[in-house]
N, CA, C and O of each residue as an XYZ file, in Angstrom:
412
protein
N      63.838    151.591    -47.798
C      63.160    152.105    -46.630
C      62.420    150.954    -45.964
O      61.698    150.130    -46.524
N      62.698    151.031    -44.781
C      62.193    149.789    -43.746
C      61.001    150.338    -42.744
O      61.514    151.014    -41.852
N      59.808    150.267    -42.641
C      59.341    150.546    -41.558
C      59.309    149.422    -40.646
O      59.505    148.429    -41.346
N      59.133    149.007    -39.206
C      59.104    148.084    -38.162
C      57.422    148.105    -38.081
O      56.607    148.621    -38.846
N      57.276    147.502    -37.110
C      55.894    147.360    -36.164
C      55.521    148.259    -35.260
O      54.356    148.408    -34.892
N      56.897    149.176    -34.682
C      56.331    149.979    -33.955
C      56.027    151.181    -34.519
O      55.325    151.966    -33.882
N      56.632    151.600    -36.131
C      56.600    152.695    -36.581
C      57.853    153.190    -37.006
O      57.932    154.179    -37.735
N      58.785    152.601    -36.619
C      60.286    153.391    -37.008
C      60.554    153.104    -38.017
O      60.353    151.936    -38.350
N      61.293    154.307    -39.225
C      61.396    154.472    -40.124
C      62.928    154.108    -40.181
O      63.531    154.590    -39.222
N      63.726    153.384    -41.052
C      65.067    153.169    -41.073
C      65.273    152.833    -42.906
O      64.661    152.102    -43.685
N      66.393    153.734    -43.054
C      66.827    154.017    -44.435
C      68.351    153.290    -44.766
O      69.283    153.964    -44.327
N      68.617    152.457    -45.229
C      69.472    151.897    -45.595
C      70.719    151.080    -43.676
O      71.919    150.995    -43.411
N      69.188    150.662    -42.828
C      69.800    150.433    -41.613
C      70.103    151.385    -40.720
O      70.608    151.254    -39.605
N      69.698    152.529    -41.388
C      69.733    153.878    -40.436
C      68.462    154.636    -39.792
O      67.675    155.152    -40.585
N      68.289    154.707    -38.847
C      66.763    155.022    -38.280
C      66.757    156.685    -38.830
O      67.633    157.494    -38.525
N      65.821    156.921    -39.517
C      65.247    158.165    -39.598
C      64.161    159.286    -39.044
O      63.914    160.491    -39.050
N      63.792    158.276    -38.664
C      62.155    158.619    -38.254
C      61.187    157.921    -37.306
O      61.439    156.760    -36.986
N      60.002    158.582    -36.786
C      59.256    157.489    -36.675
C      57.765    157.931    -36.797
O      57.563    159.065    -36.364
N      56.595    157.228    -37.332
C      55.594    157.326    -37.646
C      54.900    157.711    -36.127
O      55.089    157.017    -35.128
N      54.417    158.424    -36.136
C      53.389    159.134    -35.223
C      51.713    158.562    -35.554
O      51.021    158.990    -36.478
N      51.329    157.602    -34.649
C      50.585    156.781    -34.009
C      49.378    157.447    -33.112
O      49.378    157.094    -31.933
N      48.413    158.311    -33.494
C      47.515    158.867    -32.308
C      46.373    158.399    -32.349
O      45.960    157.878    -33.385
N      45.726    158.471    -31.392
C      44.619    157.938    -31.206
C      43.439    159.330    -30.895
O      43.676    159.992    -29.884
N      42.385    159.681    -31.635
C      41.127    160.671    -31.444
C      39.900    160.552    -30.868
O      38.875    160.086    -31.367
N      40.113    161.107    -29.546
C      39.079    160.997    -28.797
C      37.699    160.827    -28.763
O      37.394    162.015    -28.653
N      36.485    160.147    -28.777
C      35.463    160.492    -28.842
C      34.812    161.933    -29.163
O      34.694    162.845    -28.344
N      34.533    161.952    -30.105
C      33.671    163.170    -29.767
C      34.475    164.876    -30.580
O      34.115    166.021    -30.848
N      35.673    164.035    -30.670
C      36.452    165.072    -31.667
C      36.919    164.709    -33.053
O      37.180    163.621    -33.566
N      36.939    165.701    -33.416
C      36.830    165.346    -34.868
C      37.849    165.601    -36.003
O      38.599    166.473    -35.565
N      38.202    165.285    -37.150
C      39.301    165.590    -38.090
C      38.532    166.840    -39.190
O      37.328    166.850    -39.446
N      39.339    167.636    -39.622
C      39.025    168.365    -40.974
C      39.684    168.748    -41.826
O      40.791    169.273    -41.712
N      38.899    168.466    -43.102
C      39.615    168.113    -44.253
C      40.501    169.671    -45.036
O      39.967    170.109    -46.055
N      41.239    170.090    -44.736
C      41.950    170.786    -45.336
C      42.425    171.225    -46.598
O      42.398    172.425    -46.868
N      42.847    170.407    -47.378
C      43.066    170.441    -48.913
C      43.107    169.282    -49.206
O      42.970    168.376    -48.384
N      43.323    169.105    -50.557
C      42.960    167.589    -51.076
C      43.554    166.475    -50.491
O      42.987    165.383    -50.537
N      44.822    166.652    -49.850
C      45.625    165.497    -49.115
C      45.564    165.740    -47.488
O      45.777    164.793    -46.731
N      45.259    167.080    -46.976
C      45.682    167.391    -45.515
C      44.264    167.336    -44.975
O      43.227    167.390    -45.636
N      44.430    167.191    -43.332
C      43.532    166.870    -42.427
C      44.473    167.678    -41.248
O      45.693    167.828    -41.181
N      43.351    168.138    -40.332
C      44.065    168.774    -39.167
C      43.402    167.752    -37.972
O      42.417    167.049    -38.194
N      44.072    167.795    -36.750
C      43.705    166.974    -35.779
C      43.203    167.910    -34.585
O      43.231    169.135    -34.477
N      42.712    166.866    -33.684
C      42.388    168.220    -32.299
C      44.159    168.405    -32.063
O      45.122    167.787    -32.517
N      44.051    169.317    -31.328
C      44.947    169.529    -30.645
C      45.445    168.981    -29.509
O      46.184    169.747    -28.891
N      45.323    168.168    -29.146
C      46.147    167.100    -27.719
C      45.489    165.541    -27.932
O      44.903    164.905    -27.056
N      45.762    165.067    -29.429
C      45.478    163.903    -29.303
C      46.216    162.518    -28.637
O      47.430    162.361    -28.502
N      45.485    161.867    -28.380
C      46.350    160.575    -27.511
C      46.683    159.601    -28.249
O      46.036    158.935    -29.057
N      48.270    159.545    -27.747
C      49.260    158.698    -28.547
C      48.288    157.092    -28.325
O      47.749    156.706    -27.287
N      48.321    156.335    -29.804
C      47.697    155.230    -29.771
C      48.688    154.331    -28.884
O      49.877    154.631    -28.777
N      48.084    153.123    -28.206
C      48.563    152.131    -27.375
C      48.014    151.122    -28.526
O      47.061    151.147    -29.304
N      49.115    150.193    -28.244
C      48.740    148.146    -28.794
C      48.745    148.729    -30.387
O      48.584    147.762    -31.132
N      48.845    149.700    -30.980
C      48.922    149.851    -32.271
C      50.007    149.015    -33.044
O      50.902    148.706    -32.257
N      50.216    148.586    -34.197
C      51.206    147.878    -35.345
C      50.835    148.342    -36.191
O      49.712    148.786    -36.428
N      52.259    148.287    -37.123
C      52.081    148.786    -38.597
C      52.867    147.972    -39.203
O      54.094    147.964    -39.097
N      52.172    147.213    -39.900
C      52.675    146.305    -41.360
C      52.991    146.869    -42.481
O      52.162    147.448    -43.184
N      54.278    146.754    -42.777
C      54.945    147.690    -43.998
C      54.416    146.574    -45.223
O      54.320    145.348    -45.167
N      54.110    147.557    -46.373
C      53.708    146.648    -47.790
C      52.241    146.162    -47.231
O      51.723    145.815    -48.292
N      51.297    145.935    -46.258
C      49.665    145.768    -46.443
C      48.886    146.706    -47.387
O      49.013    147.897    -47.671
N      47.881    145.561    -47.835
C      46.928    146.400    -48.580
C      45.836    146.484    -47.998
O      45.301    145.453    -47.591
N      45.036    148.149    -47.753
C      43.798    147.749    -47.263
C      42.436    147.506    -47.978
O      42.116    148.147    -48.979
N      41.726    146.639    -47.468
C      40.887    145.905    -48.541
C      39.782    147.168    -48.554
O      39.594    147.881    -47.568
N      39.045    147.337    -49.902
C      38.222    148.223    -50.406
C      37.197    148.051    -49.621
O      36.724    146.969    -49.274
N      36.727    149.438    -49.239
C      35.233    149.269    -48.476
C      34.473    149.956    -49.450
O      34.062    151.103    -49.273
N      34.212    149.087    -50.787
C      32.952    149.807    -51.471
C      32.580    148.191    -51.806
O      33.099    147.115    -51.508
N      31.512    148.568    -52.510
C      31.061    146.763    -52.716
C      30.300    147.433    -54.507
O      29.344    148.124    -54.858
N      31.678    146.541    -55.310
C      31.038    147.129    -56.416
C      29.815    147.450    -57.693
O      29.477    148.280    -58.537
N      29.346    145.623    -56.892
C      27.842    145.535    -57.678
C      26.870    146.515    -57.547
O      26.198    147.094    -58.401
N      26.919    146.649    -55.798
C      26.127    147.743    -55.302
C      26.296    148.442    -55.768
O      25.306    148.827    -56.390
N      27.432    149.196    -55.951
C      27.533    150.649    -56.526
C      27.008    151.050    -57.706
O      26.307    152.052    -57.846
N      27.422    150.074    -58.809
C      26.604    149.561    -60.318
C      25.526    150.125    -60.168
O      25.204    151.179    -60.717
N      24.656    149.281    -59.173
C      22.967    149.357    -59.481
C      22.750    150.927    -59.104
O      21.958    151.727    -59.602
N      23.836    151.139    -57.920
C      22.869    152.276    -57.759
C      23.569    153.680    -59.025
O      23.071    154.782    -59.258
N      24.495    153.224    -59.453
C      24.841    154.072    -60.505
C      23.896    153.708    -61.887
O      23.272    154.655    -62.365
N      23.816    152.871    -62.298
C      22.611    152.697    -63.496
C      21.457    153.638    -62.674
O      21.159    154.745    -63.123
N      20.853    153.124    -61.470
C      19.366    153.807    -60.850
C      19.847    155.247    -61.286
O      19.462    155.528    -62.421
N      20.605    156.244    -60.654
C      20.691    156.925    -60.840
C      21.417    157.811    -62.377
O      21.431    159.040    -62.316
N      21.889    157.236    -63.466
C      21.426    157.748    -64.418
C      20.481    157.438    -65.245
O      20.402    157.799    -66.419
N      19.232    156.298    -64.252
C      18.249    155.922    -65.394
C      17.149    156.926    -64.990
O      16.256    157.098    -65.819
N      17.057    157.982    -63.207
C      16.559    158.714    -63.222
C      16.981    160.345    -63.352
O      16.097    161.125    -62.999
N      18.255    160.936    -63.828
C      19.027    161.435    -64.565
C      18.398    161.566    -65.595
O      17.871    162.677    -65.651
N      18.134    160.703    -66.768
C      17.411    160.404    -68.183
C      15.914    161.223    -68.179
O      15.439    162.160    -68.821
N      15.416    160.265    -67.008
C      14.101    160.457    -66.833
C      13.625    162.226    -66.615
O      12.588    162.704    -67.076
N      14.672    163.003    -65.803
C      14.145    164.336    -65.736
C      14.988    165.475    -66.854
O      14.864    166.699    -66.850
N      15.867    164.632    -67.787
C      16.129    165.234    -69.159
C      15.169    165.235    -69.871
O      14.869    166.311    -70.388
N      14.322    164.008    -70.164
C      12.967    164.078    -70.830
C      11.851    164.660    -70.355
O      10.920    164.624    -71.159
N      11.535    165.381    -68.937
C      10.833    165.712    -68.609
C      11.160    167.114    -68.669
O      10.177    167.840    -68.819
N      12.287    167.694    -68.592
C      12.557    168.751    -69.165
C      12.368    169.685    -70.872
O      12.075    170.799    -71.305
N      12.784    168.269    -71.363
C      12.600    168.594    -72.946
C      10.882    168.512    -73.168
O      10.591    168.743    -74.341
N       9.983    168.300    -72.503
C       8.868    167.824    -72.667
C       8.799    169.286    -71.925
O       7.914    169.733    -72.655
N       8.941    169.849    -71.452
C       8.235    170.774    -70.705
C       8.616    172.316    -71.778
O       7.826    173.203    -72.101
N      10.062    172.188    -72.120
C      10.535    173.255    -73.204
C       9.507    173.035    -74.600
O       9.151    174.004    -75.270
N       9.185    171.932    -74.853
C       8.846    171.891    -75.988
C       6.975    172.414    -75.891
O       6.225    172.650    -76.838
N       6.703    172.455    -74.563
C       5.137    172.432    -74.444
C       5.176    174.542    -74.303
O       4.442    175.420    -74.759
N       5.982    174.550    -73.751
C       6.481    176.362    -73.497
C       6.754    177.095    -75.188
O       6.547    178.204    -75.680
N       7.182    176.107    -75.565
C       7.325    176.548    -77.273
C       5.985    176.522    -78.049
O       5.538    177.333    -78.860
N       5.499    175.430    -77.603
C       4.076    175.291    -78.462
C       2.989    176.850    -78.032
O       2.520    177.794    -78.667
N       2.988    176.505    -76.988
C       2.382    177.728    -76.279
C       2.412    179.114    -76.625
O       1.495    179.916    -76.805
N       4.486    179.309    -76.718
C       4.628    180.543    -77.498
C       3.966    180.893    -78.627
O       3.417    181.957    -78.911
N       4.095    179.716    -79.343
C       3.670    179.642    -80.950
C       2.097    179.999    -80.832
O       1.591    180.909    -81.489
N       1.570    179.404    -80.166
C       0.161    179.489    -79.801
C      -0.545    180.728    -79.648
O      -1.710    180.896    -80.008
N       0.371    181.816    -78.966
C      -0.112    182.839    -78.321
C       0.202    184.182    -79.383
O      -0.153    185.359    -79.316
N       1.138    183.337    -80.507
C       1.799    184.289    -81.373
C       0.881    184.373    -82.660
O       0.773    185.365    -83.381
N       0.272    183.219    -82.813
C      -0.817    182.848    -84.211
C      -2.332    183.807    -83.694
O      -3.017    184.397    -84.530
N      -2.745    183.810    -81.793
C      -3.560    184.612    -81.526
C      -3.853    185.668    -81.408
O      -4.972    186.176    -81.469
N      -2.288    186.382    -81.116
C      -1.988    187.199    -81.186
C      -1.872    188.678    -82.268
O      -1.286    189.687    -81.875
C-alpha cells in the first residue's frame, strides 16, 4: 500500500482510494464517540496546501520527566490522605471503645 502527498491510496499500483483531508472551522468542534470514533460538523472545509507523508512518526507531546514528578506528587499526596484516613478510622474506633467502657 502506497499513499502519495496528496492522499491517494494505491494498492499494488492500483489507486484505491483517497484520504479525505478537512479542515474545522473555528469555533466548531469534534466529539468523541467511542473509543476510536469522532464525529465532525457537518460541512467541513476540504483542507488546502495539506501533505501527507506515508511512514512519519509524530513526535510525542508529553514531556516525560514532567510527567514523573507530577506522578510521584501525586501519589505522594494519594499516601498522604490514606493516612489521614486510617488516622481518622482509628480515632472513630477509639471513641467507640470509649463510649462502650462508659457506657
Amino acid at each position: 500500500m502506497v499513499i502519495n502527498n496528496a492522499g491517494k491510496i494505491s494498492v499494488n499500483n492500483v489507486a484505491v482510494g483517497t484520504l479525505r483531508l478537512d479542515t474545522i472551522g473555528q469555533g466548531e468542534t469534534t466529539a468523541k464517540v467511542g473509543n476510536l470514533y469522532w464525529t465532525v460538523p457537518d460541512n467541513p472545509t476540504p483542507a488546502r496546501g495539506t501533505t501527507v507523508h506515508q511512514g512519519m512518526l509524530e513526535k510525542s507531546n508529553v514531556n516525560p520527566a514532567l510527567d514523573m514528578v507530577e506522578l510521584i506528587k501525586v501519589t505522594r499526596e494519594y499516601e498522604q490522605m490514606q493516612k489521614a484516613i486510617q488516622a481518622m478510622d482509628e480515632m472513630t474506633s477509639q471513641a467507640i471503645q470509649a463510649s462502650r467502657v462508659q457506657g
